[in-house]
N, C-alpha and C positions, 0 to 999 in steps of 0.2 A: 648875187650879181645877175640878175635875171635881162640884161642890156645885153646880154649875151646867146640867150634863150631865141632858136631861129634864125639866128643870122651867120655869114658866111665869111669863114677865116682860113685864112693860105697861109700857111707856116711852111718855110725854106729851113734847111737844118731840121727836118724835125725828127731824123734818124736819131737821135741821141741827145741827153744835155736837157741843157733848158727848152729845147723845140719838141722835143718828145714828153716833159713835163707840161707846156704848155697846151697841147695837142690833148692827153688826158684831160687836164682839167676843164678845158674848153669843150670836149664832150662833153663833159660829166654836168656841165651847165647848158647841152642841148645845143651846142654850136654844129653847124654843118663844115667838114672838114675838108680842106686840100691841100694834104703834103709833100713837101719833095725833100728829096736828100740825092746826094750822089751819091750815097751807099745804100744800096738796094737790100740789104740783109737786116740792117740796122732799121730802115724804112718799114721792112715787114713785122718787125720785132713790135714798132711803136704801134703800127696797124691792131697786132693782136694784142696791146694794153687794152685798147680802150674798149668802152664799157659797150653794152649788148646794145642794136636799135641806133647807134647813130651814125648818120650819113655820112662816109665818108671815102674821100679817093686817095689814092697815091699814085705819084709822078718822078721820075727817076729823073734830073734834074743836077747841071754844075752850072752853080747862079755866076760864073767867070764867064760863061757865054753868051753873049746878045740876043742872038739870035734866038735862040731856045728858051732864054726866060719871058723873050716877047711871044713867042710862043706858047709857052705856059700859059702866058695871060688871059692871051685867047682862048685855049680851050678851059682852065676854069669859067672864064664867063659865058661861054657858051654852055659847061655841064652842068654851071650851077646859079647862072648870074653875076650882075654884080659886086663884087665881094663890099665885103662893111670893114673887115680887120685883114690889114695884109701885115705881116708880121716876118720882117727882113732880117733873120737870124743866123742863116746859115754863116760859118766862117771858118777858121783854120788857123795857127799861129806856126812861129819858125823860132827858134833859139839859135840866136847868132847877132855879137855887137856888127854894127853897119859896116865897118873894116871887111870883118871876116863873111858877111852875105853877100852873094852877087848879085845882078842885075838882074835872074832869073828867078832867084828864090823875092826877090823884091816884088817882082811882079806876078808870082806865086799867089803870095799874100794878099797884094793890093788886088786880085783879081777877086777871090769872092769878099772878101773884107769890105771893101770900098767898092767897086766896079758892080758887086752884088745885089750890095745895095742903091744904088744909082736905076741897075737897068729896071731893079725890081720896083721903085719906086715910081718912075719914067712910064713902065708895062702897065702899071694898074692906077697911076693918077688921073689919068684923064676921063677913066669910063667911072672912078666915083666923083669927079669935080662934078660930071656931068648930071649923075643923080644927088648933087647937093649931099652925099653922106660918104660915112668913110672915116678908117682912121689908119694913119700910116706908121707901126710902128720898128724904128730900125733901132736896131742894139747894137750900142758901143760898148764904151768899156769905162771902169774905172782910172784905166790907162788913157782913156783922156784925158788925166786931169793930173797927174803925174806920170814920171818917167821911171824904169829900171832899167840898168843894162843888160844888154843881148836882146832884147826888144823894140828896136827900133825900128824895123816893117810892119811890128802890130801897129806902134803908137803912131805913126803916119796914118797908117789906114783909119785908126780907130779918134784922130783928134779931129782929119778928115770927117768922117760922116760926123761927128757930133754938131760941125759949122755944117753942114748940109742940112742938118735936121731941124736944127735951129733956125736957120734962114727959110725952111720949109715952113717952120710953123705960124712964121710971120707973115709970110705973102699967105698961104691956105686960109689966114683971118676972115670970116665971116661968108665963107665957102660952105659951109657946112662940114666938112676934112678937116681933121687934126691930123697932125704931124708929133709924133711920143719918141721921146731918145730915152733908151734904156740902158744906163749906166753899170751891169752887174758887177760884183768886186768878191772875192774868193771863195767862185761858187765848186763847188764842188762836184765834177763832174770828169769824164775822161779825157776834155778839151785838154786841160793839163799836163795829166798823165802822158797824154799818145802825141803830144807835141814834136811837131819835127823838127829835128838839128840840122843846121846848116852843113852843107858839105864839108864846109873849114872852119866848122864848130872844133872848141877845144876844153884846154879843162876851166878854162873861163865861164865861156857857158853852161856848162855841166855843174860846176859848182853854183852858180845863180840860178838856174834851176831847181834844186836841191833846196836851197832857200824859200822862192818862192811857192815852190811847191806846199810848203808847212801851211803857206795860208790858206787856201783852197779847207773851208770850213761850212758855209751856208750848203745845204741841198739845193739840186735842180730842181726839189717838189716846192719849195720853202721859197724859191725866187720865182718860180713859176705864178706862185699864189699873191708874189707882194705885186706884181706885174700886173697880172689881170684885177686886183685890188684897185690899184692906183690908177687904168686907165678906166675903169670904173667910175672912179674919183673924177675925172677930168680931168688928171694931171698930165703934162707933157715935160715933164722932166723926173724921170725915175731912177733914183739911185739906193741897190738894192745889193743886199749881203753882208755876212758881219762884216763890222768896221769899215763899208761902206763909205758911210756918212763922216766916219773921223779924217782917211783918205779926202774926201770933197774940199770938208773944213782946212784940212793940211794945208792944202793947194791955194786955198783963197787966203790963209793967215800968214802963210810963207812962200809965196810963188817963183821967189827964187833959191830958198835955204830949206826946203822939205825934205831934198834928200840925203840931209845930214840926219833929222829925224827918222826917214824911214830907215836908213841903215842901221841905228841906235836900238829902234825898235825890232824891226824884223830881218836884219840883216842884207836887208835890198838896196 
């Protein structure tokens, strides 16, 4: 994947996860780097993966602020230029059916989920419309495309960007900018794990957590790799991790009786 070899990628999230998977790899292919996380510990950790010789910065960074991510903007492309791969990752989930989350934990969520991806994309569209290049990739979720309960500020946030991305990649046509939505589905990583429960979370969502938690099976190294693969490819629509693709198919074969299925199968 040598399309990658030289050129300039901003990963949000890249403290952890798939953003610190991506981060390695995209060194290790000669990428010039600029990270952010708002966990600065996490940030320095992904800094010392990566490999000997490649350039790279880090930026302490909550993509729920405006201000600050157009900020960002700015000084990546002043320290390193125009970027070619912005990579809208960063995110957070809450365990809690819509009943029991309040208005605060809603907009929690929707603040780097959605909101993240919006300024991030708004921050760095214009200065690569302008040099005709660029590729804008924002990650959703599999939970785009179905639903489980106690998840219902992800799947807002996360059905949200997938129509933003897709409407992105239509109008970006023959701009030179591609627009990539990245679908991953039970990757395995501590997104999961370290999820936070709603204040008036109960044993509802503890037990559906519990559930979904079993799928959580592909690595962050594993979808990191099918990711820079596919946008390699030229694809703008990636959907990546086991059973992935059977989840997609689900949703298009039964779009309103899937979650008789999923509960059959995986007890969600």
């Amino acid at each position: 994947m040598s399309c990658y070899k030289g050129k300039v990628a901003v990963i949000t999230g890249a403290g952890s996860g798939i953003g610190r998977e991506l981060a390695k790899q995209l060194g290790a292919r000669g990428a010039r780097l600029a990270l952010s996380d708002i966990h600065e510990e996490g940030l320095a950790e992904t800094r010392r993966a990566i490999c000997d010789g490649v350039e790279v910065r880090t930026y302490p960074l909550d993509v729920s602020r405006r201000v600050d991510v157009f900020a960002h903007a700015e000084t990546v492309r002043r320290q390193f230029g125009v970027p070619h791969y912005v990579f809208n990752n960063a995110g957070a989930t809450l365990v809690a059916t819509i009943e029991h989350a309040t208005i605060e934990e809603f907009e929690w969520v929707l603040g780097s989920n959605l909101w993240g991806v919006i300024y991030g994309t708004k921050a760095f569209l214009p200065m690569m419309v302008a040099q005709n290049d660029g590729c804008i990739v924002n990650v959703s979720s599999i939970f785009s495309f179905v639903t489980v309960p106690t998840q219902g500020p992800y799947h807002t946030a996360k059905f949200a960007v997938r129509g933003f991305t897709e409407c992105l990649a239509r109008e970006l046509e023959g701009t030179g900018v591609r627009a990539v939505c990245v679908h991953p589905g039970g990757i395995r990583t501590n997104f999961g794990t370290s999820a936070r429960f709603g204040v008036r979370a109960g044993e509802v969502e503890r037990d559906m957590m519990n559930r979904v938690s079993r799928l959580f099976r592909t690595s962050a190294e594993d979808c990191a790799r099918d990711i820079l693969a596919g946008i390699a490819a030229g694809r703008r629509r990636l959907v990546v991790g086991r059973r992935a693709r059977h989840v997609d198919w689900l949703a298009r074969v039964l779009p309103v009786r899937y979650g008789r299925v999923l509960r059959a199968l995986y007890g969600a």
